[in-house]
Biopython code that builds the backbone (N, CA, C, O; Angstrom):
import numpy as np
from Bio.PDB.StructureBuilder import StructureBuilder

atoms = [
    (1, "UNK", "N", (-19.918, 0.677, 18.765)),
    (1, "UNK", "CA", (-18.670, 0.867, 19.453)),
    (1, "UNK", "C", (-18.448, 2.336, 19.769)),
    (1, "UNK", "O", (-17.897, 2.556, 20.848)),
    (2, "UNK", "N", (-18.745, 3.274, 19.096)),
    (2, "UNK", "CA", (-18.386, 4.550, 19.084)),
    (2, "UNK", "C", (-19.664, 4.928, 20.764)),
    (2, "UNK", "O", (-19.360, 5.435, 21.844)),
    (3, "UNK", "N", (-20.432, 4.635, 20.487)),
    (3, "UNK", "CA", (-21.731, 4.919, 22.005)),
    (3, "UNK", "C", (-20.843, 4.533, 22.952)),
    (3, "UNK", "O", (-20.860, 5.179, 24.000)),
    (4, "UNK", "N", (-19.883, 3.425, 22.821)),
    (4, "UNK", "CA", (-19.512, 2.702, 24.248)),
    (4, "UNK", "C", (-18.134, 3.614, 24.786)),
    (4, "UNK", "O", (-17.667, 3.558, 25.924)),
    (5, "UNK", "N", (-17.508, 4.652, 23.400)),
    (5, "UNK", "CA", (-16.043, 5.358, 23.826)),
    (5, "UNK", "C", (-15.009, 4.622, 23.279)),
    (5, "UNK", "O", (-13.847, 4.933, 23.541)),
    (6, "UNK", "N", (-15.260, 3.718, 22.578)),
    (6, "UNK", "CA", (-14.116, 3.176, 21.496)),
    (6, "UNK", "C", (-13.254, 4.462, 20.381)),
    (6, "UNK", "O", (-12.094, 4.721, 20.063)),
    (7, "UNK", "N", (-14.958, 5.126, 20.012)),
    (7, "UNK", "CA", (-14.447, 6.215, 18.845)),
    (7, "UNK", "C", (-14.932, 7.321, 19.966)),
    (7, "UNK", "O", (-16.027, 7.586, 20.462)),
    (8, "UNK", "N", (-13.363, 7.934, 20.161)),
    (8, "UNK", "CA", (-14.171, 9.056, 20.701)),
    (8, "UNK", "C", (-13.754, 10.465, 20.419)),
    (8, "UNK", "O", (-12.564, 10.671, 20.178)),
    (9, "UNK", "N", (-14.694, 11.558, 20.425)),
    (9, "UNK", "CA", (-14.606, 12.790, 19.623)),
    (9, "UNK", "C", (-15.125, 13.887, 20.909)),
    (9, "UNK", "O", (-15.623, 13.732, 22.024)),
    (10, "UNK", "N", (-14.717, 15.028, 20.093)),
    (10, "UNK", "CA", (-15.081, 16.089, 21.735)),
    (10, "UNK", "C", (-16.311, 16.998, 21.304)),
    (10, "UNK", "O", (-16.367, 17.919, 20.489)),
    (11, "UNK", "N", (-17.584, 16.246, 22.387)),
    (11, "UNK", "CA", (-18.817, 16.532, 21.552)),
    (11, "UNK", "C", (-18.698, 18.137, 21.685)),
    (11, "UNK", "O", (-17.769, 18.847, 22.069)),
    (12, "UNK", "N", (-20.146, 18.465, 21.169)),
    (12, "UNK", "CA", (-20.514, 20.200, 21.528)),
    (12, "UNK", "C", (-21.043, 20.490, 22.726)),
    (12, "UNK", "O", (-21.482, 21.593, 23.055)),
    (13, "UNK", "N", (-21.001, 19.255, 23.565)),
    (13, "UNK", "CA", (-21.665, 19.788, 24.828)),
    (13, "UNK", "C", (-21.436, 18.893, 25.987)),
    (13, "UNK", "O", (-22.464, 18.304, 26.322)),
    (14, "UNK", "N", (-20.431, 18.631, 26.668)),
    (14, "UNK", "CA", (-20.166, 17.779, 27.502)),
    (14, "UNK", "C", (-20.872, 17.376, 28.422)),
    (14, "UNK", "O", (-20.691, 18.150, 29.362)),
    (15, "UNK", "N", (-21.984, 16.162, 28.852)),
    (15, "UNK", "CA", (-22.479, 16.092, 29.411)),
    (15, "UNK", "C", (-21.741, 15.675, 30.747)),
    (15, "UNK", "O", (-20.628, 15.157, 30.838)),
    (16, "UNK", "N", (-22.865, 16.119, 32.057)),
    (16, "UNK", "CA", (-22.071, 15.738, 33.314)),
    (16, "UNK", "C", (-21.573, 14.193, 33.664)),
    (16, "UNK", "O", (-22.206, 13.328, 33.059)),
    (17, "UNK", "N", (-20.631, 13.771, 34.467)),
    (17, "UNK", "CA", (-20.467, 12.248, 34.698)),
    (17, "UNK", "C", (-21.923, 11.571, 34.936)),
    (17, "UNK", "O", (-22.279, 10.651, 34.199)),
    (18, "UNK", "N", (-22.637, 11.977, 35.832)),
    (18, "UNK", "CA", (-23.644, 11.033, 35.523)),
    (18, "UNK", "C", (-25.011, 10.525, 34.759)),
    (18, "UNK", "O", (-25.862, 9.642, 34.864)),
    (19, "UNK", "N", (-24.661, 11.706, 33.879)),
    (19, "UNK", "CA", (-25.866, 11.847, 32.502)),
    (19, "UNK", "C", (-24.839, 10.624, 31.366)),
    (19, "UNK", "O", (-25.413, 9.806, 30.647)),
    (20, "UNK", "N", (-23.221, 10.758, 31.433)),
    (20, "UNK", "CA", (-23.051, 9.949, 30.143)),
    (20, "UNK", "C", (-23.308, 8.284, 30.121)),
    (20, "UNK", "O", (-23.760, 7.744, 29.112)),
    (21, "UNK", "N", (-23.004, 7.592, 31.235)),
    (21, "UNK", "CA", (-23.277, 6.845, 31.452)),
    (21, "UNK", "C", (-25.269, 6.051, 30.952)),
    (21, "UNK", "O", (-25.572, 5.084, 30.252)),
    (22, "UNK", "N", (-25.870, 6.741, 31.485)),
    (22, "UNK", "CA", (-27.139, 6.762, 31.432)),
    (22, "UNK", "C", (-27.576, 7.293, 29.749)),
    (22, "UNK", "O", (-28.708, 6.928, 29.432)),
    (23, "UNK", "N", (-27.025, 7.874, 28.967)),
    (23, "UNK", "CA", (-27.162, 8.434, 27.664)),
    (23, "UNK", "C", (-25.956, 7.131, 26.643)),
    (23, "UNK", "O", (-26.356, 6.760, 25.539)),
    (24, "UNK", "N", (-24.895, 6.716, 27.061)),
    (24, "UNK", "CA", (-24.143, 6.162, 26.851)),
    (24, "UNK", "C", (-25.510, 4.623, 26.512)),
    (24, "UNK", "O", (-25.934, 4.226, 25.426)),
    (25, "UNK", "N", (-25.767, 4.240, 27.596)),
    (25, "UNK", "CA", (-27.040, 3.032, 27.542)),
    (25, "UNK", "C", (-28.036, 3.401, 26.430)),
    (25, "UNK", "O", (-28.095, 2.727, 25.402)),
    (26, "UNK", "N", (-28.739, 4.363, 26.618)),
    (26, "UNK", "CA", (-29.502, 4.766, 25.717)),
    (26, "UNK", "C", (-29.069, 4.487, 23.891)),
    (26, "UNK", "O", (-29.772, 4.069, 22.970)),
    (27, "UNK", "N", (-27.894, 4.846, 23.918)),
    (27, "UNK", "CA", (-27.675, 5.085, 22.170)),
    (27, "UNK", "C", (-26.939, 3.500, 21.908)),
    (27, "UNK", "O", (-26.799, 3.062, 20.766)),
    (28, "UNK", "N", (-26.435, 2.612, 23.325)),
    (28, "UNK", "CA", (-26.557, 1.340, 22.463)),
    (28, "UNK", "C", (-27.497, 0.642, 22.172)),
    (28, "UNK", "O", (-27.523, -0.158, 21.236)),
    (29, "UNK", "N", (-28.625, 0.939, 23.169)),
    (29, "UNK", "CA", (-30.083, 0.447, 22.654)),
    (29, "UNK", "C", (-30.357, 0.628, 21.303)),
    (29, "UNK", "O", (-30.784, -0.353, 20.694)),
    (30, "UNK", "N", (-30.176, 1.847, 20.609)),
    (30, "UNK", "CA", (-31.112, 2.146, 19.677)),
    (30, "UNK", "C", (-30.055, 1.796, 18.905)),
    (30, "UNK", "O", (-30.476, 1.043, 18.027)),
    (31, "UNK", "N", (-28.850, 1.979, 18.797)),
    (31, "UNK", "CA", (-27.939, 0.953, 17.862)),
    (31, "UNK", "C", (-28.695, -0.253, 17.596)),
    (31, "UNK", "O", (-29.150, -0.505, 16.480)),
    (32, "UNK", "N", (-28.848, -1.076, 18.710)),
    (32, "UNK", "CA", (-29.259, -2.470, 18.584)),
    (32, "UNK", "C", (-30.609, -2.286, 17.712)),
    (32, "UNK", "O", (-30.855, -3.005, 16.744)),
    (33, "UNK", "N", (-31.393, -1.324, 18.124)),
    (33, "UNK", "CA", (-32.508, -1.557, 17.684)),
    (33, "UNK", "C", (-32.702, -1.267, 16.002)),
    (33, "UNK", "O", (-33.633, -1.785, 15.386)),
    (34, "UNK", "N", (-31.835, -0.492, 15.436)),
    (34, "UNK", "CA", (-31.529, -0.122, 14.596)),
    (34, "UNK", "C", (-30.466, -1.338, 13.646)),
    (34, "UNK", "O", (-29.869, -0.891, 12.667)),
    (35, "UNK", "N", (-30.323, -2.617, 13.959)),
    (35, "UNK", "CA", (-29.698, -3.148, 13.801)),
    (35, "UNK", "C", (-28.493, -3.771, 13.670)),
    (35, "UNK", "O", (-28.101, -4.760, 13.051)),
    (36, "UNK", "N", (-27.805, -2.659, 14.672)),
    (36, "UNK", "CA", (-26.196, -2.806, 14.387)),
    (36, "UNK", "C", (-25.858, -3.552, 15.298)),
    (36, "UNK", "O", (-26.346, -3.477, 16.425)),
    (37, "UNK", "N", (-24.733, -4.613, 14.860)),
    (37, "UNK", "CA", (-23.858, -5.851, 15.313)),
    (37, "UNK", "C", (-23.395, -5.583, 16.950)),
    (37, "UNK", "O", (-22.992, -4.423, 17.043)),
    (38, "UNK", "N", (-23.349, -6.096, 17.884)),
    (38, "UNK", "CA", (-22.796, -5.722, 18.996)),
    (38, "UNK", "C", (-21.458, -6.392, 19.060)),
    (38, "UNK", "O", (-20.635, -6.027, 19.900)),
    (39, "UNK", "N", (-21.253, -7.166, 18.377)),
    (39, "UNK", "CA", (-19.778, -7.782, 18.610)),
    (39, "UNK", "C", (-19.094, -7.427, 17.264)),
    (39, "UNK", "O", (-18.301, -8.279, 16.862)),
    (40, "UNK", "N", (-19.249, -6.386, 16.537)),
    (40, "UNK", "CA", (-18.478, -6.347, 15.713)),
    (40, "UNK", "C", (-17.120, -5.251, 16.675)),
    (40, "UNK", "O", (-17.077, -4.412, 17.576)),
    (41, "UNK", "N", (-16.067, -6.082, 15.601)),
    (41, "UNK", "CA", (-14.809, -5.533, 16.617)),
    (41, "UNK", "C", (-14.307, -4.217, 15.491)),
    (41, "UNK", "O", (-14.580, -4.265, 14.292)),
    (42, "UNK", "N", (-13.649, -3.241, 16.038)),
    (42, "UNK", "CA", (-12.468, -2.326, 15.464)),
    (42, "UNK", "C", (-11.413, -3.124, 14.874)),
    (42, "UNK", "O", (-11.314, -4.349, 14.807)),
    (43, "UNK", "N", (-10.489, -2.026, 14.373)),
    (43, "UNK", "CA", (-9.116, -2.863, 14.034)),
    (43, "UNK", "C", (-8.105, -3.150, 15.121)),
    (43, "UNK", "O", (-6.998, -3.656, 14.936)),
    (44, "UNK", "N", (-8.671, -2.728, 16.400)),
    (44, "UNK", "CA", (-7.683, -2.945, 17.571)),
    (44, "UNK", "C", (-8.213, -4.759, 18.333)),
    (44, "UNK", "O", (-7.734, -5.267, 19.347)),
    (45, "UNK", "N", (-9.254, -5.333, 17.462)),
    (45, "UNK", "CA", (-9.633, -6.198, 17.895)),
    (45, "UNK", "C", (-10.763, -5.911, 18.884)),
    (45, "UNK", "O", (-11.298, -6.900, 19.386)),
    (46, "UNK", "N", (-11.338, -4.325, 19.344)),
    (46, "UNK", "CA", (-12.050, -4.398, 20.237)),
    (46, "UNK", "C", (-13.017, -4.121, 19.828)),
    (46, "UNK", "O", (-13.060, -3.495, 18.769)),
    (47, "UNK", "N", (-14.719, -4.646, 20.825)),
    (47, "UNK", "CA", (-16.301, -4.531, 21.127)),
    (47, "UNK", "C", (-16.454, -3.805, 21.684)),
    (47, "UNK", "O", (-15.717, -3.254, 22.501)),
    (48, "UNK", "N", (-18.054, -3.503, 21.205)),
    (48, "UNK", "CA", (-18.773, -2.466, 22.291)),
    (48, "UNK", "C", (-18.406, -2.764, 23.487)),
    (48, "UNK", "O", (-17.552, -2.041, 24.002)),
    (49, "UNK", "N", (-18.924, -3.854, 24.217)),
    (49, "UNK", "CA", (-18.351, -4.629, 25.497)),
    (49, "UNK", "C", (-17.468, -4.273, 26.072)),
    (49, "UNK", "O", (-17.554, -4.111, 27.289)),
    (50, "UNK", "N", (-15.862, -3.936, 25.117)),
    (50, "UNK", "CA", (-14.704, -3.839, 25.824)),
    (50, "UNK", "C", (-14.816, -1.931, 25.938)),
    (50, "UNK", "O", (-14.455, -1.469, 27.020)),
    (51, "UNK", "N", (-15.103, -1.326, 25.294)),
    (51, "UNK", "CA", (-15.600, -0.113, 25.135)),
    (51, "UNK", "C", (-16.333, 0.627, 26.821)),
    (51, "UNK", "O", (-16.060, 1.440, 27.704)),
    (52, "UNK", "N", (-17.211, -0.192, 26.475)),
    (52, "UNK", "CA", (-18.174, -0.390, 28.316)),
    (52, "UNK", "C", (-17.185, -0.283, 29.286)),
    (52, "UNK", "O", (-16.822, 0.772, 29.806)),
    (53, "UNK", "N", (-16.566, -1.888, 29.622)),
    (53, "UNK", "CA", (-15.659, -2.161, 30.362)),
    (53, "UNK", "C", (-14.959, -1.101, 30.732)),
    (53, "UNK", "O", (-15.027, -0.682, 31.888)),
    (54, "UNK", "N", (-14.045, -0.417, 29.617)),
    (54, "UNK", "CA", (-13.046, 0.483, 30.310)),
    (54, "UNK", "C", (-13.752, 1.540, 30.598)),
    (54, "UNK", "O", (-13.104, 2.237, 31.379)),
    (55, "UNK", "N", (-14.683, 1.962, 30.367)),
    (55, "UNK", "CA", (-15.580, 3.182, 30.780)),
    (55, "UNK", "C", (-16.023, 3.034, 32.371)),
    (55, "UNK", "O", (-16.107, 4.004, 33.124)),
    (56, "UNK", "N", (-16.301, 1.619, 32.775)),
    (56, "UNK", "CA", (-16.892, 1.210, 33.844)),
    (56, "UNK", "C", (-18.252, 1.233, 34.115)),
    (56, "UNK", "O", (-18.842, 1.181, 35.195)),
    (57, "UNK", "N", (-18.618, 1.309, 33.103)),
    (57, "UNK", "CA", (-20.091, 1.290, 32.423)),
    (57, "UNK", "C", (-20.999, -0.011, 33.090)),
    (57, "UNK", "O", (-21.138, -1.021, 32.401)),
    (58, "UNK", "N", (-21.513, 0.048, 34.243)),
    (58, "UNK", "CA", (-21.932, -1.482, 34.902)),
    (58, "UNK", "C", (-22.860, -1.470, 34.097)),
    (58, "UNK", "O", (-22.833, -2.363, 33.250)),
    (59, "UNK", "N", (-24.148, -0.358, 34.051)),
    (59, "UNK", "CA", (-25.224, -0.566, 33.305)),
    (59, "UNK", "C", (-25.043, -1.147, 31.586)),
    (59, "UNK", "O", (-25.559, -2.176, 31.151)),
    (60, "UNK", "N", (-24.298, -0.317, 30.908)),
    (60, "UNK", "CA", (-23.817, -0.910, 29.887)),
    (60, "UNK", "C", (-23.206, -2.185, 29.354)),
    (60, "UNK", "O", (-23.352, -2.733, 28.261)),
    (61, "UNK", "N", (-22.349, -2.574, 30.605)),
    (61, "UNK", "CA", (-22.045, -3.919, 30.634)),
    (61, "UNK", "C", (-22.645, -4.668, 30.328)),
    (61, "UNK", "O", (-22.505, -5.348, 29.312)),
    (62, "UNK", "N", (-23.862, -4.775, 31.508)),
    (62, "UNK", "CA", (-24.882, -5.668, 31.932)),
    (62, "UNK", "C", (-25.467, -5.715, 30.734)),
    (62, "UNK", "O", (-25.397, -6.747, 30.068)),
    (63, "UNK", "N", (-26.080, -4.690, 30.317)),
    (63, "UNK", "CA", (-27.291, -4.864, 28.975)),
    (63, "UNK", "C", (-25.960, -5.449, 28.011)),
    (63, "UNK", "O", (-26.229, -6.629, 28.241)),
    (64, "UNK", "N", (-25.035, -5.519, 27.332)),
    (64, "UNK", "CA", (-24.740, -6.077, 26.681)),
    (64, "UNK", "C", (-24.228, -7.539, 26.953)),
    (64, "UNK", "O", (-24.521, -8.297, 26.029)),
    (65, "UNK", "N", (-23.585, -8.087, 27.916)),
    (65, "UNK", "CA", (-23.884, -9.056, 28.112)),
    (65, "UNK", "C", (-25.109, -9.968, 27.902)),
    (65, "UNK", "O", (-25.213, -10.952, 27.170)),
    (66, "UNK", "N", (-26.081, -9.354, 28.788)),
    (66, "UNK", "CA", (-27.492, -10.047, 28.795)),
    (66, "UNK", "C", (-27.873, -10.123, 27.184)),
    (66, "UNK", "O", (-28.237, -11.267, 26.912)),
    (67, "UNK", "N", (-27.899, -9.113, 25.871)),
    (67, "UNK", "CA", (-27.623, -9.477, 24.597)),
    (67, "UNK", "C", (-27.118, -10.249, 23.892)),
    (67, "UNK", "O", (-27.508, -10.412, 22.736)),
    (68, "UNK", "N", (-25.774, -11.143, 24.606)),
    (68, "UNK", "CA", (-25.132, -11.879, 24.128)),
    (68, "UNK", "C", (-23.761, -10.924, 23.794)),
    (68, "UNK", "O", (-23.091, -11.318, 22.839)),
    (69, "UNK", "N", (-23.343, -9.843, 24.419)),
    (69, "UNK", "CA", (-22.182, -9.477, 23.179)),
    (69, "UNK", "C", (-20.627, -10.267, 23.849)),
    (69, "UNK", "O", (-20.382, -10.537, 25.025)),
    (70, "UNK", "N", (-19.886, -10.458, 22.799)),
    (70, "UNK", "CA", (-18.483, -10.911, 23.719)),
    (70, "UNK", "C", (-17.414, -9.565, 23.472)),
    (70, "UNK", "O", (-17.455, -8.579, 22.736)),
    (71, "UNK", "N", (-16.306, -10.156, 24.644)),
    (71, "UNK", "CA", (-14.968, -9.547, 24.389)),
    (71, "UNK", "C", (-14.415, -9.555, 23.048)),
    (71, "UNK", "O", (-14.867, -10.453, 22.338)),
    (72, "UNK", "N", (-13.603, -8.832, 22.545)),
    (72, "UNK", "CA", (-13.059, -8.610, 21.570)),
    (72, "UNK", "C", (-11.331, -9.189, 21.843)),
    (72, "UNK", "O", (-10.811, -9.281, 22.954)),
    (73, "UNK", "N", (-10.673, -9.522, 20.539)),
    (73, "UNK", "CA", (-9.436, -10.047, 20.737)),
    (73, "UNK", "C", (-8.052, -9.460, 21.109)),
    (73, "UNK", "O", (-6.947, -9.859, 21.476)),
    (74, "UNK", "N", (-8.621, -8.432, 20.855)),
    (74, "UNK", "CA", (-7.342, -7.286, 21.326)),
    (74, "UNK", "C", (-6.804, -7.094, 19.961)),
    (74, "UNK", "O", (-7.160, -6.055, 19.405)),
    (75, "UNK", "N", (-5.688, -8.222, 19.035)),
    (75, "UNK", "CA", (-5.391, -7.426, 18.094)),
    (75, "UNK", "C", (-5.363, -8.288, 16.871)),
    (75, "UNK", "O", (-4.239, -8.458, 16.399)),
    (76, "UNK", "N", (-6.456, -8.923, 16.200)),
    (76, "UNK", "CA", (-6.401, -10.334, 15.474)),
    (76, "UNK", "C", (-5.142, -9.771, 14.539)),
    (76, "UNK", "O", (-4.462, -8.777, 14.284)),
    (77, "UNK", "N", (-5.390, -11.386, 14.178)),
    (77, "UNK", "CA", (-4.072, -11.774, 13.302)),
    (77, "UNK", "C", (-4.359, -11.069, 12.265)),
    (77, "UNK", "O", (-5.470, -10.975, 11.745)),
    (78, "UNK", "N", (-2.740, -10.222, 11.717)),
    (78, "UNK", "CA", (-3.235, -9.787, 10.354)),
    (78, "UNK", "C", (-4.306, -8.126, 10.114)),
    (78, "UNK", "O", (-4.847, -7.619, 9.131)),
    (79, "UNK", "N", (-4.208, -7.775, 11.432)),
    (79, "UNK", "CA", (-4.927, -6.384, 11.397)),
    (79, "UNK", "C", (-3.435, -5.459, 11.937)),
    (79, "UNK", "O", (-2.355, -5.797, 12.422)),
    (80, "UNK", "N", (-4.031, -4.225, 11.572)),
    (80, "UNK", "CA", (-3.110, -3.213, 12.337)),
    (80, "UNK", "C", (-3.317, -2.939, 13.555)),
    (80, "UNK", "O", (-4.456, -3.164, 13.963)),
    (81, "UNK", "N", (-2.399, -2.424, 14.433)),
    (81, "UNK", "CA", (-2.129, -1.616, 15.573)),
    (81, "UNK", "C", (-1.441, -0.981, 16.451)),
    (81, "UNK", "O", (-0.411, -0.558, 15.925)),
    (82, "UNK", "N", (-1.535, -0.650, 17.789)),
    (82, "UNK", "CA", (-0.552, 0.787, 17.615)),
    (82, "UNK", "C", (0.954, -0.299, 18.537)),
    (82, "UNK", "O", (1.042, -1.253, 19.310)),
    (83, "UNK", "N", (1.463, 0.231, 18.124)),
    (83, "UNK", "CA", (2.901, -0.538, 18.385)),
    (83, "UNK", "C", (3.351, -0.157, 20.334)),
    (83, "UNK", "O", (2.413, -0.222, 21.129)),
    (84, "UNK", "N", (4.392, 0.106, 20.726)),
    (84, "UNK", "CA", (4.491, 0.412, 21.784)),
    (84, "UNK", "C", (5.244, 2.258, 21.555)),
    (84, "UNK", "O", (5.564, 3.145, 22.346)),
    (85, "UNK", "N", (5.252, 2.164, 20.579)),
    (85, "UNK", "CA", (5.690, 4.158, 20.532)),
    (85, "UNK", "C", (4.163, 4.866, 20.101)),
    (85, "UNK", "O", (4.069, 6.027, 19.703)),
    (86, "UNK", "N", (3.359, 4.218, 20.214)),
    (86, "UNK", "CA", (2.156, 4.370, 19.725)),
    (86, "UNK", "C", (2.123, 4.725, 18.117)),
    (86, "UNK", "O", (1.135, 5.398, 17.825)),
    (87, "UNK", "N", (2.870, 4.461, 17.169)),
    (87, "UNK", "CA", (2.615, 4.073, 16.040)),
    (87, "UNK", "C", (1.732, 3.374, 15.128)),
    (87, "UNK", "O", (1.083, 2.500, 15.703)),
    (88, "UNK", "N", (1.499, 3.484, 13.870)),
    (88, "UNK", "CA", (0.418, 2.944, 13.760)),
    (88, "UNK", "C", (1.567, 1.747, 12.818)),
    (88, "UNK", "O", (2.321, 2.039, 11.890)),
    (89, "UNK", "N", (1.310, 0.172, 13.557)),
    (89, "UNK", "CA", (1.812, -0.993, 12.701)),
    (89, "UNK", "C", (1.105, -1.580, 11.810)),
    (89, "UNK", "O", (-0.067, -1.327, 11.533)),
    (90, "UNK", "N", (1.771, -2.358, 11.347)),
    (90, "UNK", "CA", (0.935, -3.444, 10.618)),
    (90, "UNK", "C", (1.257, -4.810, 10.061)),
    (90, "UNK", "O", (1.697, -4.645, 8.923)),
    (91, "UNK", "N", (1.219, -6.197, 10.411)),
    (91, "UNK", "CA", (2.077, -7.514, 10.295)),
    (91, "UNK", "C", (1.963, -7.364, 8.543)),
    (91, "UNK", "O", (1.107, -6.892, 7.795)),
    (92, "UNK", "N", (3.541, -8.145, 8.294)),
    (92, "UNK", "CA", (3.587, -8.501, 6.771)),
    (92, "UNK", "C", (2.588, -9.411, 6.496)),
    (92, "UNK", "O", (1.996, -9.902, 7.457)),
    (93, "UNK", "N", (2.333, -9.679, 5.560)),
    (93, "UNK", "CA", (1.631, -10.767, 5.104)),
    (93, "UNK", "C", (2.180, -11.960, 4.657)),
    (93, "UNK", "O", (3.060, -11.942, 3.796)),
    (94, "UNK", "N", (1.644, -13.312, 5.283)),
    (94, "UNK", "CA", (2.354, -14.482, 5.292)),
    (94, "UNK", "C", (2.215, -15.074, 3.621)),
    (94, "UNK", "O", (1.176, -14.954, 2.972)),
    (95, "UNK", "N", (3.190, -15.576, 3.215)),
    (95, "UNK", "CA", (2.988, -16.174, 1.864)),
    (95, "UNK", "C", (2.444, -17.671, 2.253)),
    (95, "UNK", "O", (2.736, -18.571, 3.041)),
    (96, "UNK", "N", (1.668, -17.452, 1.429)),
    (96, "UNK", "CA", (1.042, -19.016, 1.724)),
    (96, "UNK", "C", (0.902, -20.022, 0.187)),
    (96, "UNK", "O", (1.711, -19.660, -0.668)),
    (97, "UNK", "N", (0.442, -20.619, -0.026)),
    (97, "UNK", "CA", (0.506, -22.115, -1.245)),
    (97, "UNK", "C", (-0.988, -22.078, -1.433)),
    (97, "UNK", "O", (-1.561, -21.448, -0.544)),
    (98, "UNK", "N", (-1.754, -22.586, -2.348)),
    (98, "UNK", "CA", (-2.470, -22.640, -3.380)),
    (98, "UNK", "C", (-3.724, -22.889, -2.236)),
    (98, "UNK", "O", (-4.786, -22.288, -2.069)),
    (99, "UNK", "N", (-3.273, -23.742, -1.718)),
    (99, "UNK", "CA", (-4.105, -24.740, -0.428)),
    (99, "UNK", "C", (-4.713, -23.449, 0.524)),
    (99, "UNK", "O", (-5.873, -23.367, 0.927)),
    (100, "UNK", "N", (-3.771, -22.608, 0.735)),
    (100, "UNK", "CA", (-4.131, -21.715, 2.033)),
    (100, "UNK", "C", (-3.105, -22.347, 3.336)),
    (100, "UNK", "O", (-3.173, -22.079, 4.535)),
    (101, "UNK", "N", (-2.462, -22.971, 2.851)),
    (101, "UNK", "CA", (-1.362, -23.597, 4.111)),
    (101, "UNK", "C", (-0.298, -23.007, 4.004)),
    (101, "UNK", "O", (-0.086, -22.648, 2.846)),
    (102, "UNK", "N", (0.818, -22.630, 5.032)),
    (102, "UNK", "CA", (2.071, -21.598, 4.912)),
    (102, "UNK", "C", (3.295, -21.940, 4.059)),
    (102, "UNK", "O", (4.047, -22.904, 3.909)),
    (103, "UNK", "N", (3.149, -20.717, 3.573)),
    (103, "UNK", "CA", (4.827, -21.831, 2.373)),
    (103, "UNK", "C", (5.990, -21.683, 3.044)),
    (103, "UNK", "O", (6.282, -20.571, 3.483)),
    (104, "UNK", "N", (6.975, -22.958, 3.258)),
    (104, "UNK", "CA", (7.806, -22.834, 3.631)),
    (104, "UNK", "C", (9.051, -22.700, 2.777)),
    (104, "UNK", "O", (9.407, -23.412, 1.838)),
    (105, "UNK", "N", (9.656, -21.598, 3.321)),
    (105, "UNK", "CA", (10.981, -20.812, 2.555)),
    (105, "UNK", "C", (12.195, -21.964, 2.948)),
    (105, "UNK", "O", (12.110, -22.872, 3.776)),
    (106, "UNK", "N", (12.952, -21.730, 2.369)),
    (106, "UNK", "CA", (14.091, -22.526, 2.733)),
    (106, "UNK", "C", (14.967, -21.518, 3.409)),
    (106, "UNK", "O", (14.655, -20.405, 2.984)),
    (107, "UNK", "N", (15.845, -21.454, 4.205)),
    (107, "UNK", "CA", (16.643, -21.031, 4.738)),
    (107, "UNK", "C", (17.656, -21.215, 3.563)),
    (107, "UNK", "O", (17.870, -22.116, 2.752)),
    (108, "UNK", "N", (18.476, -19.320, 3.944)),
    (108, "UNK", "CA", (19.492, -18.777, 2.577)),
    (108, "UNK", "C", (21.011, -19.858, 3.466)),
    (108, "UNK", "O", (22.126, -19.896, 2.948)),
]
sb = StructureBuilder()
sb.init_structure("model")
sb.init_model(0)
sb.init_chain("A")
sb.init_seg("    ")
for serial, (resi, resn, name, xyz) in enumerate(atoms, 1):
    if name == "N":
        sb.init_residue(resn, " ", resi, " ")
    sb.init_atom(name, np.array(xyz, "f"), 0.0, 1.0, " ", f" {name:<3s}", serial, name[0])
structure = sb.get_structure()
């Protein structure tokens, strides 16, 4: 995720627009090759894939698709994320019963 611009940091050497793209491909290859997950998501719910996408990354796209990778959920249930003041949130946690089924409270 971090190759695709999910994590992003201000390198030591900015490469030009059309070297990152082309270097961008390169380091998800060797991710892959190196074994790392292509659909593993962030806590924002997002993939390398979605990473690509907003970059406009066709080449990147493509090779991950053709890999199999999918979209990411945006913000699963039960993770944090940034609210609309850009805050960092986070849902309570549901009380649930022995089963794993939701306990229902009674109304006060």
């Amino acid at each position: 995720m971090a190759a695709t611009g999910i994590i992003r940091v201000k390198p030591w050497v900015e490469p030009g627009a059309a070297q990152r793209e082309a270097l961008t491909l390169e380091t998800v290859k060797l991710a892959l090759e190196l074994g790392s997950d292509l659909n593993t998501a962030n806590t924002d719910g997002r993939t390398a894939l979605d990473g690509a996408r907003a970059l406009k990354y066709d080449s990147v796209v493509s090779f991950l698709v053709e890999k199999g990778a999918k979209p990411g959920t945006g913000n699963p249930a039960g993770r944090g994320g940034r609210g609309a003041a850009g805050r960092q949130t986070q849902r309570e946690p549901q009380a649930s019963n022995p089963d794993g089924s939701p306990s229902q409270t009674p109304p006060n």
